[in-house]
C-alpha positions in Angstrom: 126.1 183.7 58.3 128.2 181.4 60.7 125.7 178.2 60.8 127.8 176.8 62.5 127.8 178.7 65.7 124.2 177.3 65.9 123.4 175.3 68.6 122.3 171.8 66.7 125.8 172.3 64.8 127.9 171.3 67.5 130.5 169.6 65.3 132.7 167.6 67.4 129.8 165.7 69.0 128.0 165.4 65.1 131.6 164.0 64.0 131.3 162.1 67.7 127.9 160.1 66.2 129.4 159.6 62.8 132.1 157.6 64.1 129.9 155.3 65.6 129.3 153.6 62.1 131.5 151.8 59.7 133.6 153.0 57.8 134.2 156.3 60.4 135.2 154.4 63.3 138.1 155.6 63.6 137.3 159.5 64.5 136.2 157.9 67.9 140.0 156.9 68.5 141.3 160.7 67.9 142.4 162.6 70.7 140.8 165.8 71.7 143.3 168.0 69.7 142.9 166.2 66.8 139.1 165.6 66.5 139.0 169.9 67.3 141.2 170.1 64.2 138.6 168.2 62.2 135.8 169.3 63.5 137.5 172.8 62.7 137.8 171.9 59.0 134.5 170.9 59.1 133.2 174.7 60.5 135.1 176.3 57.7 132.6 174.6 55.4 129.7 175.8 57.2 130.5 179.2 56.7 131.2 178.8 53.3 128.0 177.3 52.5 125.6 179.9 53.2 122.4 178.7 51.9 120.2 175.6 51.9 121.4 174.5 48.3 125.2 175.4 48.9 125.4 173.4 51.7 123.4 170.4 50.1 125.8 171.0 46.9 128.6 170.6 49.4 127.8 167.8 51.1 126.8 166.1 48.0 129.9 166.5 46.1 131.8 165.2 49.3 129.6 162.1 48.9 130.2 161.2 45.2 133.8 161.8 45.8 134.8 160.0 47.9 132.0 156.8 48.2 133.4 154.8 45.2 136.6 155.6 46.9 135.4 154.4 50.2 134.0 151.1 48.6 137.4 150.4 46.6 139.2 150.2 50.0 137.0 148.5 51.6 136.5 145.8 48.9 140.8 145.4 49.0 140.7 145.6 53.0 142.5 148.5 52.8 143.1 151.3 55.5 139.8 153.6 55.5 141.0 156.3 57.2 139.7 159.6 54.8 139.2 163.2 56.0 137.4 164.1 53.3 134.6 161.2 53.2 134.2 162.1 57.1 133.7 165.4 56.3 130.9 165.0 53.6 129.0 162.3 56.2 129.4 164.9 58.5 127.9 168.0 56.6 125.3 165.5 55.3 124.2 164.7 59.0 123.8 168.8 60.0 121.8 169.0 56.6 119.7 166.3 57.6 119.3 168.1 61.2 118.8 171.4 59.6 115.8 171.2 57.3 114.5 167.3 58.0 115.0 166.1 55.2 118.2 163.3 54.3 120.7 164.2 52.2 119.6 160.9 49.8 115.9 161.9 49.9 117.1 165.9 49.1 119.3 164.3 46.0 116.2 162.1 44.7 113.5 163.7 45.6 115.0 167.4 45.7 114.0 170.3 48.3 111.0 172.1 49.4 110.8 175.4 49.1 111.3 177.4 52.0 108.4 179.1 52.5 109.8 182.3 53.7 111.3 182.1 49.6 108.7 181.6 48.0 106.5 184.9 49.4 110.0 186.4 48.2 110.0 185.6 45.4 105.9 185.8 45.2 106.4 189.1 46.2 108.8 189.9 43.0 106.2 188.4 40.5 103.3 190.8 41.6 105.8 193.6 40.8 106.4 192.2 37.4 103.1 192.0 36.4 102.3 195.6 38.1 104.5 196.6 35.3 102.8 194.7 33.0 105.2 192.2 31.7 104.7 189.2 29.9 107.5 187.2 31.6 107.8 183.5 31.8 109.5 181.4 35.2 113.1 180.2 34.3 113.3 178.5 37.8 113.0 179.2 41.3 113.5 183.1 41.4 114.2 183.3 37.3 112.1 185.0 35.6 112.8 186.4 31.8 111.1 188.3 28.9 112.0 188.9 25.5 112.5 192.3 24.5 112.6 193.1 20.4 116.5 192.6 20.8 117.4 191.0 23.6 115.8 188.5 26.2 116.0 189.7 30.0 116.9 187.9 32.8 115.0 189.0 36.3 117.5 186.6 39.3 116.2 187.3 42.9 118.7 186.7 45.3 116.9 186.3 48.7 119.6 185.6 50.8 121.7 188.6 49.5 118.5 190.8 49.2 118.8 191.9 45.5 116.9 191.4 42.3 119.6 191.4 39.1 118.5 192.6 36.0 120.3 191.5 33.0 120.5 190.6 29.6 122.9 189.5 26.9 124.2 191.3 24.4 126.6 188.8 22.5 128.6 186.5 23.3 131.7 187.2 24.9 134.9 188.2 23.7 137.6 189.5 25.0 138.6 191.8 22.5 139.3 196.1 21.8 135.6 196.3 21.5 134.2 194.7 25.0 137.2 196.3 26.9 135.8 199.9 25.5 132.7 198.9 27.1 133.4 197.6 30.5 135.4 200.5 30.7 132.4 202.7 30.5 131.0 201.0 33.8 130.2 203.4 36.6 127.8 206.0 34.9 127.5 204.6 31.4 123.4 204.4 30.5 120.9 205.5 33.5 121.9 202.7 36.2 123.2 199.8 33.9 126.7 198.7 33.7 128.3 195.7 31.3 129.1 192.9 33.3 130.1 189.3 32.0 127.4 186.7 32.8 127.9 182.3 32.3 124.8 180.6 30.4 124.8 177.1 30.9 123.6 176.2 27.6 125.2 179.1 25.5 128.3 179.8 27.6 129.8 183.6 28.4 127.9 186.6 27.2 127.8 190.0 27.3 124.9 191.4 29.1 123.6 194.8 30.2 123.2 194.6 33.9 121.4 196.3 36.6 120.8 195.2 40.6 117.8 196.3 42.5 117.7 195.8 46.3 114.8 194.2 47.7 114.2 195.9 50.8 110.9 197.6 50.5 111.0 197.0 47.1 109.5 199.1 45.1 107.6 198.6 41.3 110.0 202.2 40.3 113.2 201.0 41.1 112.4 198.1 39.1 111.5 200.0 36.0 114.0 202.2 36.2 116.7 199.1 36.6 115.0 197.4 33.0 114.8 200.8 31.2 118.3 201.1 32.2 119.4 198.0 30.5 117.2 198.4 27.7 119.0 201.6 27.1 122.0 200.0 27.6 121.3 197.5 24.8 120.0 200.0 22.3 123.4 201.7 22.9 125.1 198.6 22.2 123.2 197.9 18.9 123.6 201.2 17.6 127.2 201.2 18.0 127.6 197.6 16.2 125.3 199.6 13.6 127.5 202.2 13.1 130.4 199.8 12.8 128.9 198.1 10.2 
């Protein structure tokens, strides 16, 4: 989705009100040609960021960048001039526009749920328990459940409208034996395919995978996505049984 193309975005003038403060002063002394070619670099990151939290993350990162960078110059009385810190106020200042909140007050506080997310994702829990599992909240959309081998991962996406289904397997190697089975992808067990999947704490795995979409969602397709990676998974373990 082009945010930017909203009508509260309209970069030039947010850049316009950024320069009006130190240490962006000088973005009010560009000509025409080249506040359109910042204000352009600036869309480019609109677009890229096409949630709430990417462009917070954004904007964020911009800011601890380039602040103690800022600071340093100012402290030597050095030139200020930096793209990249103008850029970071800017985003910050559409965020702030966007969803009310300041882009300090989102870091220390952090965000509100967007109501329209959360019936999303409330909407995905009365599934899981229609089916009747015993599934404990990860975070915001993350729900997972042990099975007697493997622990699955339920991920809504809202914006993308899909629910990912997934669990790991080991961890990841690449190796004779997980090239045999991402080759198998594209009618392997039921709906499942291998995919490779980052845990934070644990690193790359593995995993059994299915995805779901969430349009008129029904309690089925969800069952049939977790039998398939179940199924998957038993496949998996018999095979490293039979190896053995």
């Amino acid at each position: 989705m082009a945010f930017w193309r909203k009508k509260d975005d309209d970069v030039a003038a947010v850049l316009r009100k950024v320069g009006k403060r130190e240490p962006f002063r000088w973005v009010r002394q560009l000509d025409d040609a080249e506040l359109e070619r910042l204000a352009e670099n600036v869309r480019q990151e609109l677009v890229a960021c096409d949630s709430r939290d990417e462009l917070l993350e954004q904007a964020a990162r911009l800011h601890y960048q380039t602040q103690p960078r800022l600071e340093g110059r100012l402290k030597r009385g050095e030139d200020v001039v930096d793209e990249e810190a103008v850029r970071g106020r800017a985003l910050a200042v559409i965020f702030e526009r966007r969803y009310g909140v300041s882009l300090e007050r989102a870091l220390d506080d952090g965000l509100p749920i967007d109501p329209a997310t959360e019936e999303a994702n409330l909407r995905i829990e009365r599934v899981l328990r229609q089916l009747g599992l015993a599934y404990s909240v990860v975070d915001e959309g993350h729900w997972v459940f042990e099975l007697d081998v493997a622990s699955v991962h339920v991920r809504h996406y809202v914006a993308a409208g899909s629910l990912d289904v997934y669990a790991p397997v080991r961890t990841w190697e690449d190796d004779d034996v997980a090239d045999a089975l991402l080759r198998q992808n594209g009618g392997s067990v039921g709906g499942a395919f291998w995919g490779v999947c980052t845990f934070e704490s644990a690193g790359d795995h593995l995993c059994a995978c299915a995805r779901v979409g969430t349009a008129d969602l029904q309690s089925g397709a969800v069952s049939f996505a977790l039998a398939s990676v179940a199924s998957l998974v038993d496949a998996a373990a018999r095979a490293a049984s039979d190896d053995d």
